[in-house]
C-alpha positions as CSV (number, residue, x, y, z in Angstrom):
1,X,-18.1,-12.3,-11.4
2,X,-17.5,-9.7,-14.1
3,X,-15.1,-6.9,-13.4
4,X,-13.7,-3.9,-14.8
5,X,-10.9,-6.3,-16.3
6,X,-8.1,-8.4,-14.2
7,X,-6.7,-5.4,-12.6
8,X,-10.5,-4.7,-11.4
9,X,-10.8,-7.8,-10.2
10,X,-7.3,-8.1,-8.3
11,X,-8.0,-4.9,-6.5
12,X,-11.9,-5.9,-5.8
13,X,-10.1,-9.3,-4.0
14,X,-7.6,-7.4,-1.9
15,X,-10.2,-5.2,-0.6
16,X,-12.6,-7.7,0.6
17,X,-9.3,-10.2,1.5
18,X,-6.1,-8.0,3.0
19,X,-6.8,-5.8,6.1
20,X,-4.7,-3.3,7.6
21,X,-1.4,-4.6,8.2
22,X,-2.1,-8.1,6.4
23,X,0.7,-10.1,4.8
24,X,0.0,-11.2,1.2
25,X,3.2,-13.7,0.1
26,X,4.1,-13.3,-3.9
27,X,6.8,-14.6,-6.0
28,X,9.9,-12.2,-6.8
29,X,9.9,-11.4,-9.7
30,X,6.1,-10.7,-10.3
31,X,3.9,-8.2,-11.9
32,X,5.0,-4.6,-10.1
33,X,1.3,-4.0,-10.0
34,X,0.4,-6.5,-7.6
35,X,2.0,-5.1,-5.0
36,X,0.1,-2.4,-5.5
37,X,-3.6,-4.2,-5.6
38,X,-2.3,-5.4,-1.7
39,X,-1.0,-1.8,-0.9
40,X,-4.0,-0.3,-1.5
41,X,-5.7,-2.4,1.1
42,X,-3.7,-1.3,3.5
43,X,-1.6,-4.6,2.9
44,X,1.5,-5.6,2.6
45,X,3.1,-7.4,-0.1
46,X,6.4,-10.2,0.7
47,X,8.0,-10.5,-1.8
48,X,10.2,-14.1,-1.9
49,X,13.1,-14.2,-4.3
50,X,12.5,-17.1,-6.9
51,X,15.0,-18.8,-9.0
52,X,14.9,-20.1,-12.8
53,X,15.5,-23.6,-11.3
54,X,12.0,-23.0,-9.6
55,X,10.3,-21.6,-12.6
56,X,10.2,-18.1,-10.7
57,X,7.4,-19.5,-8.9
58,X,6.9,-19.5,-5.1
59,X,6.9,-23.5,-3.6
60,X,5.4,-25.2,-1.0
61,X,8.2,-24.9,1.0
62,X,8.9,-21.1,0.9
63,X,4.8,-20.6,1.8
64,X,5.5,-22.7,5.2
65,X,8.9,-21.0,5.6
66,X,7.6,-17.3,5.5
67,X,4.1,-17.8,6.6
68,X,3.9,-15.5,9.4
69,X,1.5,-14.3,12.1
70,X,0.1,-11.2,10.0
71,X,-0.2,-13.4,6.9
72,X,-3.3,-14.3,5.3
73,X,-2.4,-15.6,1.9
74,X,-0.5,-16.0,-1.2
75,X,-0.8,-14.0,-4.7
76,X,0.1,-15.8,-7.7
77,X,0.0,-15.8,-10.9
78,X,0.6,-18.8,-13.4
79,X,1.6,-18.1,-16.3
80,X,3.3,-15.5,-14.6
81,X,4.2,-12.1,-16.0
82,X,7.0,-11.0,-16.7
83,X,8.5,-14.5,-16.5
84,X,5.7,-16.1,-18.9
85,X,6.5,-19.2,-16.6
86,X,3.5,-21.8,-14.9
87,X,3.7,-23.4,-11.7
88,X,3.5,-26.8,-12.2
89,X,0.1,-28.4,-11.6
90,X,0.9,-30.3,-8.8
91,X,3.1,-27.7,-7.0
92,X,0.5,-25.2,-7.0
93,X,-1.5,-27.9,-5.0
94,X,0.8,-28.5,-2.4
95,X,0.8,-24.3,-1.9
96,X,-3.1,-24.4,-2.1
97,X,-3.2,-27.3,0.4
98,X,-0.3,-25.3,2.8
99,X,-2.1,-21.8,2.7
100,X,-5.9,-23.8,3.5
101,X,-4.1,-25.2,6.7
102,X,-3.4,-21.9,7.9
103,X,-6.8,-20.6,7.1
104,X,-5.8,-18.3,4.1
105,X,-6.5,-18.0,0.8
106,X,-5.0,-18.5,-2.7
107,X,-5.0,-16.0,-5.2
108,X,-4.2,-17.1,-8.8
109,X,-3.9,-14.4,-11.7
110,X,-4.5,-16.8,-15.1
111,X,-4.8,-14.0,-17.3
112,X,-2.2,-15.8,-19.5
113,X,-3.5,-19.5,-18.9
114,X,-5.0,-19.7,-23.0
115,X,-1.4,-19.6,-23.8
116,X,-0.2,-22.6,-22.4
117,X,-0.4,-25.9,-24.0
118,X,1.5,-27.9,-21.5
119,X,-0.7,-30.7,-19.8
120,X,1.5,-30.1,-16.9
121,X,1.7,-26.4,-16.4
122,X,-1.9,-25.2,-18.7
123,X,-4.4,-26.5,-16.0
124,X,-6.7,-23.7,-14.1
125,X,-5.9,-23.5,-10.6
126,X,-9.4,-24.0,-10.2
127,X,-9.0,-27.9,-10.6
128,X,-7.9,-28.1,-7.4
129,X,-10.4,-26.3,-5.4
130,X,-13.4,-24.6,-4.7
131,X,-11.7,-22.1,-2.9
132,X,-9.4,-20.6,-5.0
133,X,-9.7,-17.4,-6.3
134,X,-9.3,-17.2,-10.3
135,X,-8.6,-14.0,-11.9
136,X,-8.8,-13.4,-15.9
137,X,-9.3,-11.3,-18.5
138,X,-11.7,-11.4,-21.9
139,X,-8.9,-9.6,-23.8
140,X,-6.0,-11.7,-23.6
141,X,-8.5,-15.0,-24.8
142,X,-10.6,-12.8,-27.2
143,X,-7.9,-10.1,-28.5
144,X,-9.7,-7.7,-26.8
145,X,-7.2,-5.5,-25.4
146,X,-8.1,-2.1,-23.9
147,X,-11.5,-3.1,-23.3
148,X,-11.1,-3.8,-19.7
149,X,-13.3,-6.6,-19.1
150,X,-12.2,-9.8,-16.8
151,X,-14.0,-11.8,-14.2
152,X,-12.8,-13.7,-11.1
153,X,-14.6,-17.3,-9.5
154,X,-14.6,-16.6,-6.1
155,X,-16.1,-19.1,-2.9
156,X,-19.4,-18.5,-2.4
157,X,-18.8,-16.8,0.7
158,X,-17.5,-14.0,-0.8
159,X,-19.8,-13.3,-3.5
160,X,-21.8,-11.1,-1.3
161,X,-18.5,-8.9,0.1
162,X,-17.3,-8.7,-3.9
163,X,-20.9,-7.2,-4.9
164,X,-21.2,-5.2,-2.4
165,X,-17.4,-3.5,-3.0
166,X,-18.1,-3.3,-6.6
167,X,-21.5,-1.8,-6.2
168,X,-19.5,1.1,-4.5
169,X,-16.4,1.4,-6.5
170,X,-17.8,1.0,-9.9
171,X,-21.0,1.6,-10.5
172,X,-23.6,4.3,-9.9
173,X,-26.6,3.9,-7.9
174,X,-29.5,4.6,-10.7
175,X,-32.2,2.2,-11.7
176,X,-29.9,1.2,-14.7
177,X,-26.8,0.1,-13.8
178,X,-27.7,-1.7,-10.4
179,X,-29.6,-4.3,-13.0
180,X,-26.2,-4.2,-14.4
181,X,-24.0,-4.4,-12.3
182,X,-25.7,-6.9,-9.7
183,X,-27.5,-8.8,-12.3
C-alpha cells in the first residue's frame, strides 16, 4: 500500500492494530517517534532496555518475558535508527514465531534495509512471513527525501481496515482522488 511516507504508514498500522490501552513492545533505544505512532492510538509503548552485546535489538526472549495481558505486538525496526543496527535474520524469526503464538502481530520499520549488505542482517523481514507488516520509504532507496512517499505490505486481512483509515485521514472525498487514493 502507498502512504504518505513511513511515518504515514506507521501511524496508518497503529490505528487499525493498537486499541485503547494496548501494549506495543519496542526496543530501548528506538526511534522517539514510534512511541508516538502507538500513543496516538491510544496505545502504549514498552519500552525494553537493549544492550550493544544484543545489537540494541529486542530478542526472543525479552518478547516472552514482557508479553503481557494488554499486549498485542512488537514494533521494530531493522536497521534500526538511531543505532543503524539489524536484527539478525534468524533472531527476528524466533520473535516473529513468539509474537504469532500469542496472536499478535510484528511490525518491522525497514526504511533503512537498502543499506545493508550483510547476508545475515540485509534480509526483509518479509522472508519469514506473510504476516508481517513491512514498513518503507521511496526516499531513503531513491534519494528522495522530503517527498514523503513509503508503502507498507500488510496481510490481506487488513487491506480493507488500512483503506478505509487512509480514505479518512488523507484523502478528500471528490471524484479525483478516491481513483487515487483507492486505486
Amino acid at each position: 500500500m502507498i502512504t504518505a511516507g513511513a511515518s504515514g504508514a506507521l501511524l496508518l498500522a497503529c490505528a487499525a492494530l493498537v486499541g485503547r490501552d494496548d501494549e506495543v513492545l519496542m526496543p530501548d533505544p528506538s526511534y522517539p517517534c514510534n512511541r508516538q505512532f502507538v500513543q496516538a492510538a491510544d496505545g502504549r509503548a514498552v519500552l525494553l532496555p537493549c544492550s550493544a552485546s544484543q545489537r540494541f535489538q529486542l530478542c526472543a526472549d525479552q518478547v516472552l518475558e514482557h508479553w503481557g495481558p494488554q499486549t498485542r505486538g512488537v514494533l521494530l525496526a531493522s536497521p534500526s535508527n538511531p543505532t543503524g543496527t539489524s536484527m539478525a535474520s534468524d533472531e527476528l524469526a524466533r520473535v516473529h514465531e513468539v509474537v504469532s503464538q500469542r496472536g499478535g502481530f510484528t511490525l518491522v520499520d525497514e526504511i533503512y534495509l537498502g543499506l545493508s549488505f550483510d547476508k545475515a542482517y540485509g534480509q526483509s523481514a518479509l522472508t519469514h512471513s506473510e504476516d508481517i507488516i513491512s514498513i518503507n520509504s521511496f526516499s531513503k532507496y531513491f534519494n528522495m527525501t522530503g517527498w514523503r512517499l513509503g508503502w507498507m505490505v500488510v496481510p490481506e486481512r487488513l487491506v480493507d481496515v488500512i483503506e478505509r483509515l487512509t480514505q479518512n485521514a488523507f484523502c478528500e472525498k471528490s471524484r479525483f482522488s478516491v481513483s487515487v487514493c483507492t486505486g
